[in-house]
C-alpha positions as CSV (number, residue, x, y, z in Angstrom):
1,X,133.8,86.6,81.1
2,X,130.6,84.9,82.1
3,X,128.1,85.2,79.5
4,X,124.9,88.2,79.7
5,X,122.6,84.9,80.1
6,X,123.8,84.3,83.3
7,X,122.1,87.9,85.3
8,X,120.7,87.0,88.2
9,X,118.5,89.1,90.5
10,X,118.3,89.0,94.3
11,X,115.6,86.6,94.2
12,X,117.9,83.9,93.1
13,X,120.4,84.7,95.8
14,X,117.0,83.5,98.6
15,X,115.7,80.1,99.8
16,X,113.4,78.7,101.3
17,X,114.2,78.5,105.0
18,X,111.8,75.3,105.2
19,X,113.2,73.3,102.5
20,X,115.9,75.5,101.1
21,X,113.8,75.4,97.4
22,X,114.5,78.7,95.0
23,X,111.5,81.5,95.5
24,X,109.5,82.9,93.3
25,X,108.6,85.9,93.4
26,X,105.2,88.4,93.3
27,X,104.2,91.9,94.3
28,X,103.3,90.8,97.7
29,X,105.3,87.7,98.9
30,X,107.9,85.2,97.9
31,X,106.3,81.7,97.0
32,X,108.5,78.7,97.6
33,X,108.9,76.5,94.4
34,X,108.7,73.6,95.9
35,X,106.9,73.2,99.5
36,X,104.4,76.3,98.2
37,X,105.1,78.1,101.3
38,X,104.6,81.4,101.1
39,X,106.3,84.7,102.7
40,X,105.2,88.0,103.1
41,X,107.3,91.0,101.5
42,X,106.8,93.9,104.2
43,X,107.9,97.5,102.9
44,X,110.1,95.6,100.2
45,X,111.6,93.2,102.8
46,X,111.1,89.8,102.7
47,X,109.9,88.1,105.9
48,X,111.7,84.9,105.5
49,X,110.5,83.4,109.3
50,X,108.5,80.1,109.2
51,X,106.3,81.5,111.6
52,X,105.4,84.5,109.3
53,X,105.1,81.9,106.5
54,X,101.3,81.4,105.0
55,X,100.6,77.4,104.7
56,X,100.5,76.2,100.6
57,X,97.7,77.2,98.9
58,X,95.3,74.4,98.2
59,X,95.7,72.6,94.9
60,X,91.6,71.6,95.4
61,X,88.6,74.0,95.3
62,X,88.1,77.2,94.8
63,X,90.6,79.4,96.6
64,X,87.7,82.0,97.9
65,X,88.4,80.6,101.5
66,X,85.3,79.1,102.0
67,X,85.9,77.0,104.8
68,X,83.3,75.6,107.8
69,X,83.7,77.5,110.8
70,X,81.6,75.7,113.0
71,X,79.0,78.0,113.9
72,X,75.7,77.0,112.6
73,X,73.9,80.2,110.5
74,X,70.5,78.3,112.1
75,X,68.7,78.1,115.0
């Protein structure tokens, strides 16, 4: 008999299609443990396609997406 310690959930059963990394996973996507992609869950489903896949997050700044865009607030 395989001990109780050994439960896995379906989580454990994905990978990472980029790298093939175990998943973690949130409310709202599936976070790769090791390339920090990260993949939409759509109506409970993952969306485990790396063109649906949102880029790592940033280990620098602040995360609130403030980015340049290019166009000058000035005249």
């Amino acid at each position: 008999m395989p001990p109780a310690a050994q439960t896995k959930t379906w989580t454990d059963l994905l990978a990472c299609p980029a790298c093939r990394a175990g998943l973690n996973e949130s409310a709202t996507e599936l976070t790769c443990r090791a390339c920090g992609r990260r993949y939409p869950i759509a109506d409970g489903i993952p969306q485990l396609m790396l063109e649906d896949a949102k880029p790592p997050a940033e280990a620098s700044g602040s995360g609130s997406g403030d980015r340049p865009t290019g166009k000058d607030s000035g005249t």
